[in-house]
N, C-alpha and C positions, 0 to 999 in steps of 0.2 A: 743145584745138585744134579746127578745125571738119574737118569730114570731108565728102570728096565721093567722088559714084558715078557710072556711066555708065549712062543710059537707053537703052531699047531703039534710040532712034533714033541712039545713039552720043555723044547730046550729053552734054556733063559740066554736072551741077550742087552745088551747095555748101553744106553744111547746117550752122547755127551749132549749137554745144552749145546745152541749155534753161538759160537764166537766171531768179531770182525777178525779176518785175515788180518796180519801185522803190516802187510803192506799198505793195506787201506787205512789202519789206526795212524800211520803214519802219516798218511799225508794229510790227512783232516786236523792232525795235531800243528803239522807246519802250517794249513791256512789258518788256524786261528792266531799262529805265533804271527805271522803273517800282518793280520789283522790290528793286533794290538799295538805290533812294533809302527804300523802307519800313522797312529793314533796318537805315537809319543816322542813326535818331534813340530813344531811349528814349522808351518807354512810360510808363503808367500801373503795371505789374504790377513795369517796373524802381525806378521811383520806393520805390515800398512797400517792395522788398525791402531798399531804402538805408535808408527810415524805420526798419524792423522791428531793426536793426541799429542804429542811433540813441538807439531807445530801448527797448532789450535789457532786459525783466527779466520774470520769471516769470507776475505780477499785473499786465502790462500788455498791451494790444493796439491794433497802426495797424487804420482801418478808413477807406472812404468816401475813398480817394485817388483827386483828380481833377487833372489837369494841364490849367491856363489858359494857357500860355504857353512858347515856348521856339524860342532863336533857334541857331544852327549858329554853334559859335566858333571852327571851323579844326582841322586838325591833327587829327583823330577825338573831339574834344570839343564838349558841348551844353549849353547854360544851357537850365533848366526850372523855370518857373514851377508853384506848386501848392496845395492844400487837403488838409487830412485832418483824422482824429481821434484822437485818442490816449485811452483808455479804460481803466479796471479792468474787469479780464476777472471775466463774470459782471453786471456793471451795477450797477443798481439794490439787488440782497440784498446785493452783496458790498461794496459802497461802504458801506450801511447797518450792516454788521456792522465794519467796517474804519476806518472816519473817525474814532469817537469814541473807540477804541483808542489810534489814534496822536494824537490830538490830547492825551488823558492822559498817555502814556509821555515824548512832546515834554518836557511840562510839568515831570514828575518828574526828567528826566535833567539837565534844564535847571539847576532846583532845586538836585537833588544836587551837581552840579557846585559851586555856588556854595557850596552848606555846608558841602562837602568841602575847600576851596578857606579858607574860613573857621575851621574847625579846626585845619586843619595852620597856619596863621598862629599861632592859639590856643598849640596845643603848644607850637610852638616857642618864644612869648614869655613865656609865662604861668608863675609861679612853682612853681603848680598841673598841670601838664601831665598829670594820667595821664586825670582826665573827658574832656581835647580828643583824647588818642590814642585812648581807646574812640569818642568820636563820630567821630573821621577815618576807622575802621575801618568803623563802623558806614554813612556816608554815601558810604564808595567802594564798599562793598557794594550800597548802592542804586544808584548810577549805572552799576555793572555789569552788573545784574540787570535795569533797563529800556534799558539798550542792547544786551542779551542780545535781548531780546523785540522792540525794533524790528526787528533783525537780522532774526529769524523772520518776519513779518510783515509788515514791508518791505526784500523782499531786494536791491531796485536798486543798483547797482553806476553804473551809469554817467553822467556828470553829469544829461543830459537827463531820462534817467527820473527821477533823484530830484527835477528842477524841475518835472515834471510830477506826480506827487504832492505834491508842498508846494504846487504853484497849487491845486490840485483839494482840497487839506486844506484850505487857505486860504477858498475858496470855499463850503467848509460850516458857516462862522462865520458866527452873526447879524448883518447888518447893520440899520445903523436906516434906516427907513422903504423899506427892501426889503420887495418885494413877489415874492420869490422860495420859493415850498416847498418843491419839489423836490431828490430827494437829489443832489447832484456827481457824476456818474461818470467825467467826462472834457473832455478841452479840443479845441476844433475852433478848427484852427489855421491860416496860412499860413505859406510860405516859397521859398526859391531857391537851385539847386543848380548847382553846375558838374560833370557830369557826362563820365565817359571811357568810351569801347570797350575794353574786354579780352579778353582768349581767351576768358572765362569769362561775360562780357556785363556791361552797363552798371554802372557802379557809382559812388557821388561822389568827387570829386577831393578835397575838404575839408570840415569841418564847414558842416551849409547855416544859413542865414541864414533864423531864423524872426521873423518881425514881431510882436513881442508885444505892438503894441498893439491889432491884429486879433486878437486873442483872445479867444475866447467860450468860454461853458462849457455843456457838453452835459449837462441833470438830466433823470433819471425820474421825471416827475412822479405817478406813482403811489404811491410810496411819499415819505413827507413827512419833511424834511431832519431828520439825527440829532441827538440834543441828548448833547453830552461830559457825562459823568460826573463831577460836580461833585466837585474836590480841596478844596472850601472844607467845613471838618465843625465839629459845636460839640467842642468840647473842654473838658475839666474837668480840670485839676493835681490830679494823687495828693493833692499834701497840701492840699487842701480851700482852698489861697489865690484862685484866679480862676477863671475860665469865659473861654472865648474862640471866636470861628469863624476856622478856622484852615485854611489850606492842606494841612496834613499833622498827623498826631498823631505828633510828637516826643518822645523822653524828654528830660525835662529833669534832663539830668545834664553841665549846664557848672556846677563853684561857684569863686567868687572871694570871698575877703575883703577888708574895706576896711579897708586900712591907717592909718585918721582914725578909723573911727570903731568898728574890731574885729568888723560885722557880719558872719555869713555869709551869701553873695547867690549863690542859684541861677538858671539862667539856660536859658531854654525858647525856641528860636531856631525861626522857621521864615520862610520866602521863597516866591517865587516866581521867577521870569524877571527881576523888574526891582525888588521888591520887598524888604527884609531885613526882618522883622520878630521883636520881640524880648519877653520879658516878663521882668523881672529881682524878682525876689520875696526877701526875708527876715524870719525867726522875729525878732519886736520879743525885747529883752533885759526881764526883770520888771520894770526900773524904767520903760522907754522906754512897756511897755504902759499906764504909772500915768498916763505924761503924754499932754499934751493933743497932737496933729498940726495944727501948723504949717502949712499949705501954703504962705504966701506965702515963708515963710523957708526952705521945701525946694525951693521954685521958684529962688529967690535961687542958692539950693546950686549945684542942676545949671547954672544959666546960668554959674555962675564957674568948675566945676570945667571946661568943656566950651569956655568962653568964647565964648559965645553971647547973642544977642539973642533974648527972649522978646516973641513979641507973641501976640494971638488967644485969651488967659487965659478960658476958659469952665469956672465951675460943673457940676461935676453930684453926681446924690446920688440913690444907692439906702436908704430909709427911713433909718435914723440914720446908712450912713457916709456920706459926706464926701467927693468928691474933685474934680478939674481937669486938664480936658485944654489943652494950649497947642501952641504952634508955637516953635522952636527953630532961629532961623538963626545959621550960622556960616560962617567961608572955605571950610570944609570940606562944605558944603549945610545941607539942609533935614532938620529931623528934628521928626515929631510925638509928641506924648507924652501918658500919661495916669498919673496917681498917684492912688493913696488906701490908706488903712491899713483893711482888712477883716481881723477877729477878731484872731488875733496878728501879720497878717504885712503887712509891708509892699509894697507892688508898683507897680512901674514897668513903661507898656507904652509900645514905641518903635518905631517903624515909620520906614523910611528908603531914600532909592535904596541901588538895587547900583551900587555905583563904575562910572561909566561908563557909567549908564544916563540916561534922562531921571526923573523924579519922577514916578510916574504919580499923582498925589493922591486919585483916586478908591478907588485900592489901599490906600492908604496910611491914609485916613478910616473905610474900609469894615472894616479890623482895630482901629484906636484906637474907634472905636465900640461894634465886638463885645467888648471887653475888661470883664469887669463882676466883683463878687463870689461867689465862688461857689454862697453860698449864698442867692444872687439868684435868681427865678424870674420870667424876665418872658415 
């Protein structure tokens, strides 16, 4: 209320309460709007802790989160636009120690799967069953034991992280006429988030939406990119039949007899990823060693037993043996092949897709090739 008093002269006058000037109310009203409006949009620091959560694993780290963009969607939610990186924690030593690791274990689980996968077929059909139960035994053992050690080694749980490691593994394979040295340590990324207010502060409303095809990969170029530990090894058969470069040194303890022609035929099986390869060897019988080897009429053999088309029939020949590698189409695919009869034994090498895969031919050439006699030295 305003309050009045009386002057000495007796006259009354009236004096308003002090009020803020409207200039001042104003501006005090815009810093608090100020104030608030700072408060009601996510940061860079909220972003990151969304990322960090994203892609949760032990041997990974968000860094270099920067926000381009982000619009107000109502109701205490905010779309934000963004960049970062996602990284193996340690860089450079630890990518170099780490990549060639899991790009072997990949390769052996991969493998195992399929041989494992191939024996138990074996056991089950074969009249012979006890050699396929000791390999199914033997080959679930291996696929335990490198999925044991990916476990350790790459502990990622959760989808992101493991697609961030498989880019960044991906990325340390040779390409041709790349011009990249540098080891992989991480991918620098974009994406967009629908973000809410909580008690607890900003956090995403759903999985964000990363643009993979802005993706780049972030290498230390001081240390020069790692080169995986070659699964391809020469191999030499106990029983002195072949030599071969081989993905894996398998025992060759599959035997089958042929019920035409009474021989016993062991069987030294190895693959890869996309790959079957096979070397089927047997002890010639004393007469069979007197006689002469056939090939066009052992060629003949397998086309009918297999019922396939033969084309691509090439010669070759280590000093006195003898042998021919060809190409073998059927409804069933493609299958390459190589025979010859060295000292007493006979042997077949066969290389073929894994059901379901494409033919990689390269694979498939680069073992019928490697396949020679043993007591070959070239």
């Amino acid at each position: 209320m305003d309050q009045t008093y009386q002057t000495k002269d007796h006259s009354t006058r009236i004096l308003s309460k002090r009020r803020w000037p409207k200039p001042a109310g104003l501006i005090i009203a815009a810093i608090l709007f100020g104030l608030v409006g700072c408060s009601s949009k996510p940061g860079e620091s909220d972003i990151e802790m969304g990322l960090v959560d994203e892609f949760k694993c032990p041997i990974l780290e968000i860094s270099n989160v920067k926000k381009t963009d982000g619009a107000d969607s109502g109701n205490r939610r905010y779309e934000v636009s963004y960049t970062f990186e996602v990284a193996i924690k340690g860089r450079g030593d630890a990518a170099a120690k780490l990549l060639p690791e899991l790009d072997v274990l990949n390769e052996r689980w991969q493998r195992g799967r399929i041989q494992n996968e191939r024996a138990a077929h074996l056991a089950a059909t074969s009249d012979n069953s006890e050699p396929f139960k000791v390999a199914e035994k033997r080959t679930r053992e291996e696929v335990s034991a490198a999925r044991n050690r990916l476990a350790e080694i790459q502990p990622c749980e959760v989808p992101n992280a493991r697609f961030a490691i498989e880019r960044i593994r991906a990325a340390a394979q040779p390409q041709a006429g790349s011009s990249e040295r540098g080891v992989p340590v991480g991918l620098i990324m974009s994406g967009v988030s629908s973000m809410v207010k909580a008690e607890s502060g900003w956090r995403f409303t759903e999985v964000p939406r990363f643009d993979i095809t802005a993706e780049k990969v972030s290498r230390d170029n001081s240390i020069s990119m790692p080169k995986s530990a070659s699964l391809w090894s020469e191999y030499l058969q106990s029983e002195g039949a072949f030599a071969a470069t081989v993905p894996s040194s398998e025992q060759c303890n599959f035997v089958e007899k042929d019920s035409k022609t009474g021989q016993q035929w062991w069987q030294c099986s190895f693959s890869t990823s996309d790959t079957n390869m096979d070397v089927w060897f047997s002890r010639l019988t004393a007469v069979s060693q007197g006689e002469s080897f056939d090939l066009g009429a052992k060629i003949n053999e397998i086309a009918e037993r297999h019922n396939e088309q033969i084309t691509e029939v090439k010669p070759v020949k280590w000093e006195a043996t003898e042998g021919a590698e060809f190409t073998a189409t059927s409804t069933e695919g493609v299958r390459m092949v190589k025979l010859f009869v060295a000292d007493m034994y006979e042997v077949q090498a066969i290389a073929s897709p894994v059901p379901g895969k494409v033919a990689n031919h390269v694979e498939m050439q680069r073992f019928i090739k490697s396949v020679k006699p043993a007591s070959v030295v070239e």
